[in-house]
C-alpha positions in Angstrom: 15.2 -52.4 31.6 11.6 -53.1 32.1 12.5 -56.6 31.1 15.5 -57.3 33.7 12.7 -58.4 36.6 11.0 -60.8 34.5 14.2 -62.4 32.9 15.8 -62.9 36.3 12.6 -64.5 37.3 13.0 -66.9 34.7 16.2 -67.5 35.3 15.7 -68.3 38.7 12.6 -70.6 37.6 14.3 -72.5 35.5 16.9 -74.0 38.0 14.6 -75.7 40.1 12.6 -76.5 37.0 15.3 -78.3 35.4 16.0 -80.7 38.9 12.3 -81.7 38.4 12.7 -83.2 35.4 16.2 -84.4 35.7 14.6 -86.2 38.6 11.3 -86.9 36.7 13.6 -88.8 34.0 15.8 -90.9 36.4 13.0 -92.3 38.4 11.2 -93.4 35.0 15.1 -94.4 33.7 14.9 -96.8 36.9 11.7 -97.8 36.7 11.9 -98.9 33.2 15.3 -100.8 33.7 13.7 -102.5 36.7 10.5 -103.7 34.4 12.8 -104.6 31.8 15.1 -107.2 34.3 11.6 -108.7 35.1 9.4 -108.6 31.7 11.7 -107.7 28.8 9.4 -108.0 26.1 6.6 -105.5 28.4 8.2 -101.4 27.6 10.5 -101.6 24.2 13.9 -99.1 24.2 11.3 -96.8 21.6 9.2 -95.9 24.9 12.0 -94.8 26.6 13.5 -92.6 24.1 9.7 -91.6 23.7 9.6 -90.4 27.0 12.9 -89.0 27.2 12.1 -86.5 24.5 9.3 -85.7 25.8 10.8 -84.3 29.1 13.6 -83.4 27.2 11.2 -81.1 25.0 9.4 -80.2 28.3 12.8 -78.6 29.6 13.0 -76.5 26.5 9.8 -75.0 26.4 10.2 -74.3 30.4 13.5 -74.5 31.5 15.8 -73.6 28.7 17.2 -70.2 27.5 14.2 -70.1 25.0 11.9 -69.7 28.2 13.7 -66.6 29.0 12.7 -65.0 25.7 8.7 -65.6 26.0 8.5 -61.8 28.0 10.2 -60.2 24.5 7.9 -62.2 21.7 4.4 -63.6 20.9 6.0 -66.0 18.8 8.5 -67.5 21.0 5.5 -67.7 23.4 3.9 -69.2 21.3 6.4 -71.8 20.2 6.5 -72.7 24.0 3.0 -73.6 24.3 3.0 -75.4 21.1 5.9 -77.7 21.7 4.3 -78.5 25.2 1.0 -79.4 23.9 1.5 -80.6 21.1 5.2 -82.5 21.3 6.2 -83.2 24.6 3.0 -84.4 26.0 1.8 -87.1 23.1 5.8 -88.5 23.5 5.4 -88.4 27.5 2.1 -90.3 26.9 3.9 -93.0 24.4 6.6 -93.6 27.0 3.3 -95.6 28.9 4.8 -93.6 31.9 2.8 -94.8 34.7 4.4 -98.6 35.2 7.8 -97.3 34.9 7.7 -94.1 37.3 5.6 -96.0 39.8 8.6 -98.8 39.9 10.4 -96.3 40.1 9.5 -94.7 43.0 10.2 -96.1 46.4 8.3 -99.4 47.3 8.3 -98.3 51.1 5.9 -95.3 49.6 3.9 -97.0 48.0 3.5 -99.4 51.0 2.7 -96.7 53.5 -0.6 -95.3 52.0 -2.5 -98.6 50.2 -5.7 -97.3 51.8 -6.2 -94.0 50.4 -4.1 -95.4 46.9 -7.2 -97.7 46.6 -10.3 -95.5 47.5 -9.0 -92.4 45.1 -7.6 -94.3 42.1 -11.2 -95.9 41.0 -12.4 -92.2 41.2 -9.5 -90.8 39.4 -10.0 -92.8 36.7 -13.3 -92.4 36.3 -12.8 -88.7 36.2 -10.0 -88.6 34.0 -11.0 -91.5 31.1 -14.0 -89.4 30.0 -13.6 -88.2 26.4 -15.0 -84.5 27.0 -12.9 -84.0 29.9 -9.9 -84.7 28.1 -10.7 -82.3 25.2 -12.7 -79.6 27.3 -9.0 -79.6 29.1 -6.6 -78.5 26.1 -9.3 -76.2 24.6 -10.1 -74.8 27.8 -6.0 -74.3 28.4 -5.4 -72.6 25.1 -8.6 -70.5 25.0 -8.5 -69.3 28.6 -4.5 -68.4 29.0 -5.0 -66.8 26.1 -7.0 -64.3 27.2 -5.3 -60.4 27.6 -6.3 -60.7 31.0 -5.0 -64.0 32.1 -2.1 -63.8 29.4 -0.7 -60.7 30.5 -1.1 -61.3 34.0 0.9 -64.3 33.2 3.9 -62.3 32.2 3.5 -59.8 35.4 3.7 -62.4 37.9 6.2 -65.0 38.3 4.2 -67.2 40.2 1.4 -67.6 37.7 3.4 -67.6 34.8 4.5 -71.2 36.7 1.1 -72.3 36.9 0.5 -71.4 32.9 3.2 -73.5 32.1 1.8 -76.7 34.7 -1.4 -76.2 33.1 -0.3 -76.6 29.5 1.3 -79.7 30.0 -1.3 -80.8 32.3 -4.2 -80.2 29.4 -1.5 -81.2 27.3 -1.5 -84.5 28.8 -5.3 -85.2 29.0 -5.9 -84.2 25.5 -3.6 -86.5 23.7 -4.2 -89.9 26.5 -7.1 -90.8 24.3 -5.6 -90.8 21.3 -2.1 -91.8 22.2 -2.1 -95.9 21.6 -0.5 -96.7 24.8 -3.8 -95.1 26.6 -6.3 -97.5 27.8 -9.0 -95.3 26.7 -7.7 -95.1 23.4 -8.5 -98.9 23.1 -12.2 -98.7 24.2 -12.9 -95.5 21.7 -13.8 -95.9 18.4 -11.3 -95.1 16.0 -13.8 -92.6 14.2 -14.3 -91.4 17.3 -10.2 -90.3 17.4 -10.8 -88.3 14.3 -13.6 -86.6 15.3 -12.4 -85.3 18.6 -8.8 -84.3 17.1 -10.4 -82.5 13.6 -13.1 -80.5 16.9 -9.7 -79.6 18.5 -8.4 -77.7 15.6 -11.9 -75.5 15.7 -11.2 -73.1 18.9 -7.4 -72.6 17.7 -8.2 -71.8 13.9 -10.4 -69.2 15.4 -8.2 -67.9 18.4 -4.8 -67.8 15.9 -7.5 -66.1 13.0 -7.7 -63.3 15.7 -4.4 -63.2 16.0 -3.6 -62.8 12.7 -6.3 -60.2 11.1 -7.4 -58.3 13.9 -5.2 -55.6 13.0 -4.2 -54.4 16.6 -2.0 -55.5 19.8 -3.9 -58.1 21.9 -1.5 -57.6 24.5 -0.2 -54.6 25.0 2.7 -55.8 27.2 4.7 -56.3 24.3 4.3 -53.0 22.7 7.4 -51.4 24.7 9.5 -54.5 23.9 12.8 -54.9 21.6 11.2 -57.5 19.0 13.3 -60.6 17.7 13.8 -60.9 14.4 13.3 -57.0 13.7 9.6 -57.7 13.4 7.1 -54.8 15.1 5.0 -55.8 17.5 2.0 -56.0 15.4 3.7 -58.6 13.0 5.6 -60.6 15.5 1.6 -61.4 17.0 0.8 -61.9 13.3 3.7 -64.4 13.2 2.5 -66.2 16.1 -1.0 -66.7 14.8 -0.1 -67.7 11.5 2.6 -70.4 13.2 -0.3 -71.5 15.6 -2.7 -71.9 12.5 0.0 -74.0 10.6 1.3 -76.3 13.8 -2.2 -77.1 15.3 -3.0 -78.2 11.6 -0.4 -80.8 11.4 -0.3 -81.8 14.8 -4.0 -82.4 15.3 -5.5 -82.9 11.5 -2.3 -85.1 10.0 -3.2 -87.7 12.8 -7.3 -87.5 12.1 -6.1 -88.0 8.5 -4.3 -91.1 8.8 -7.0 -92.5 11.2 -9.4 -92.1 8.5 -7.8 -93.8 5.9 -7.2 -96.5 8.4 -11.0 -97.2 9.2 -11.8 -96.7 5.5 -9.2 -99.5 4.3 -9.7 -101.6 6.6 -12.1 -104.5 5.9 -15.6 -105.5 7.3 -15.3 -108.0 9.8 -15.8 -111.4 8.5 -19.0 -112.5 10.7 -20.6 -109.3 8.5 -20.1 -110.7 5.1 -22.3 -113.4 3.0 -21.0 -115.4 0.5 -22.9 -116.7 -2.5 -22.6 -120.1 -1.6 -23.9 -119.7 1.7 -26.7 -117.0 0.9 -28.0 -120.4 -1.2 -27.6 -122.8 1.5 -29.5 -120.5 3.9 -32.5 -120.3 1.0 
């Protein structure tokens, strides 16, 4: 029973929750068909079904059943977090989603407010391009929801528990645009640059899902009076969701750093940098 008033929250959360990004996906749908009449070679089909899974993975995190279930374990909690982060915000960000939702959306908008468009998008993106932001953003995110106080607070009131999920796919989004290759930052940083700042973000989860995992006691005690899925206690279902944290964040963040790697170290030296015999002679 002590569940009931946080189910029915969610419930009721995930109605209007699902309109947004029903909505979200038709005005990029029309956007992008609209770009696509006009330059067809500019968004290919993959950055549509890109950014459809994104929202579509968005909606199950949030606005599924699955949501529902985050008051009763760590793990599905977890899993929520995770697939927001770490899934639907890289795929949002390969959809390139700003051209298509701002054809999408009505000229006559855009039209009424030119002034204040042009004095706080310079700023903006000034703000929002900078490397340390961007990462400071998802640690900050996963570290500071994290904590019992914040965390279980979450789970107490329906209104924050919203604004944890905004703020994960909000950090989500920052974190990934400057390694997502549709990013315009992701251009102007240097690939080893992309390595370093994904292998850093694997630091602060390694040590919060660690915690997790051996600490040998409830972090949040919320979930001690709970019916666990799975037939796991409440001790081990936190276990599960630190170990599945440790695992996810490795792939996710450490399989791309990998490949970026091997990238730099195959490729070859530019040609202005190399000297042939023939012309080291002529220069003697």
């Amino acid at each position: 029973m002590a569940m009931s008033e946080p189910h029915a929250q969610m419930q009721s959360w995930s109605i209007p929750f699902a309109a947004v990004t029903v909505i979200t996906e038709l005005v990029y749908l029309r956007g992008w068909l609209s770009l696509r009449t006009s330059f067809p070679n500019l968004i290919g089909g993959w950055r549509l079904a890109a950014f459809t899974t994104g929202i579509v993975s968005v909606w199950i995190a949030d606005g599924s059943p699955l949501a529902t279930l985050d008051h009763r374990s760590l793990t599905i909690h977890m899993i929520k977090h995770l697939l927001v982060m770490t899934v639907a915000a890289p795929l949002i960000l390969a959809g390139e989603p700003t051209f298509p939702l701002v054809r999408g959306v009505s000229k006559l908008f855009v039209k009424n407010h030119p002034p204040l468009a042009n004095l706080l998008a310079p700023w903006l993106e000034r703000c929002l391009r900078h490397p340390l932001l961007c990462w400071l953003a998802g640690t900050a995110a996963v570290i500071g929801w994290h904590l019992p106080v914040a965390f279980q607070s979450a789970l107490r009131f329906d209104w924050l528990h919203n604004l944890e999920d905004v703020c994960f796919l909000l950090a989500g989004l920052l974190f990934w645009w400057p390694i997502v290759p549709s990013s315009p930052i992701a251009t102007e940083s240097p690939r080893w640059f992309m390595a370093l700042y994904l292998f850093l973000a694997t630091l602060p989860c390694d040590i919060l899902s660690a915690f997790l995992v051996f600490c040998g006691r409830l972090v949040y005690p919320c979930y001690a009076p709970q019916t666990q899925l799975f037939s796991l206690s409440p001790l081990q279902d936190q276990e599960c969701a630190g170990a599945l944290m440790w695992v996810w964040v490795t792939f996710a963040y450490l399989v791309p750093a990998v490949v970026i790697t091997v990238q730099i170290l195959s490729c070859p030296s530019p040609p202005q940098l190399r000297t042939s015999p023939t012309s080291s002679r002529a220069l003697a």
